[in-house]
N, C-alpha and C positions, 0 to 999 in steps of 0.2 A: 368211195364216196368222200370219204376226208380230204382226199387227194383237191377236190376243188374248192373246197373254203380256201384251201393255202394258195389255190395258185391264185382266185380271185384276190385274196389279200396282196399277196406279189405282186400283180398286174396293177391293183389302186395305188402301191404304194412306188413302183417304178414308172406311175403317169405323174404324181404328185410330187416326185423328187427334187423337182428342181423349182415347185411351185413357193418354195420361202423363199429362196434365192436375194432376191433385193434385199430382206428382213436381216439375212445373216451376212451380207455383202455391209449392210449397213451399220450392225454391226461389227465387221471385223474393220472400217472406216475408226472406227471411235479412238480419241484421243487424239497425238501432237502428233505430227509431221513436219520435218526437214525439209527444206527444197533442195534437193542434190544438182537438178538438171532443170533448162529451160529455154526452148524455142521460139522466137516470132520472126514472124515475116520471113520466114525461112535459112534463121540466120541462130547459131548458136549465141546465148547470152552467159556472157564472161561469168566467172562462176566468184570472181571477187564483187559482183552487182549482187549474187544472188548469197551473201553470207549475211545469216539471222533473218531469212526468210522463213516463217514457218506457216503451215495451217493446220487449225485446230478441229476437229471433226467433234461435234454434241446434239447427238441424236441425228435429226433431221438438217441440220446446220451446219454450214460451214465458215469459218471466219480463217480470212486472208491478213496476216502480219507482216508488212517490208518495214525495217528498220526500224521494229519497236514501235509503231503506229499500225493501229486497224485502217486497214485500207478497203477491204470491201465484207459482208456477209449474204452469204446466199442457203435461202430453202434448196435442199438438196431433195432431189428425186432422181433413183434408180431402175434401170430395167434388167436386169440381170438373167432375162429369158432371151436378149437378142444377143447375135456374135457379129461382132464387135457389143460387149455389154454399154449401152444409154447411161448416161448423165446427162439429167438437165439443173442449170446452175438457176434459179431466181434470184435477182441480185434486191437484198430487203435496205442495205446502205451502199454508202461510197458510189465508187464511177459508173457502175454496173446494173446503180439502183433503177427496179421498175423493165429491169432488160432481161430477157432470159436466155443462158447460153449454152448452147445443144452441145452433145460430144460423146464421146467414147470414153469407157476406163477398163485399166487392167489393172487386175491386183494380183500381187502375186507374196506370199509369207507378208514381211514387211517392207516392200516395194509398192506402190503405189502411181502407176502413172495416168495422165489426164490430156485426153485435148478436148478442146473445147473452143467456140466461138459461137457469134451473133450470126452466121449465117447456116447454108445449111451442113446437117451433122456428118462431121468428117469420116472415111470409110476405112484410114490408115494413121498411124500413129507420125503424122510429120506438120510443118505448116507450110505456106508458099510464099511469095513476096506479094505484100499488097491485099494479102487475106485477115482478117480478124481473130484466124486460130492463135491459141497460143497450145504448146505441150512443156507440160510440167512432168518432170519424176520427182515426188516423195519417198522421205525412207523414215519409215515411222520411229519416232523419239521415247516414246511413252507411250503406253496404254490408257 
């Protein structure tokens, strides 16, 4: 008879496992990022464009810095039950304000990669000519 308390506990706790997921995804976002890499329109961007790029992860927020100026902030929402795991970006200032931009994220230790755009959400990690995706890789700076 003990025998089924434990499996019923196993069985709640192996349906719920993955049910923080966003909470610790969101989480393990927090703090400075580097921008190492970055794509559009299907075309790599020189990587002396992309030095002292960073974003900053706080809380629910993300803020975009190119060359020592805030360039956009966005409410950040996760879905980290689908695969390819959801980001969606709400753009609260800058170019983006009032837009919200769908995407995919992988994280992986302190790598970080993101695509994203105004249209619909991308199903693979690339972007195309004439698309609004962009793919960024971060490599986290700080905690």
């Amino acid at each position: 008879m003990r025998t089924i308390p434990l499996f019923c506990t196993l069985v709640l706790a192996l349906a719920t496992a993955g049910a923080g997921e966003p909470g610790r995804d969101l989480d393990r976002l927090q703090g400075t990022w580097a921008v190492t890499a970055a794509e559009r329109n299907g075309r790599t961007v020189p990587e002396e464009e992309l030095e002292g790029d960073t974003v900053y992860f706080k809380k629910a927020e993300m803020t975009v810095v190119r060359k020592g100026m805030v360039r956009n902030v966005y409410k950040v929402k996760l879905d980290a039950a689908k695969d390819p795991r959801h980001i969606d970006l709400v753009g609260v200032t800058g170019l983006d304000e009032g837009k919200t931009l769908r995407g995919i994220y992988r994280l992986e230790g302190d790598r970080l990669t993101l695509c994203a755009g105004l249209e619909d959400r991308p199903t693979e990690y690339k972007t195309r000519p004439g698309s609004t995706l962009r793919l960024t890789t971060l490599k986290r700076k700080q905690p």
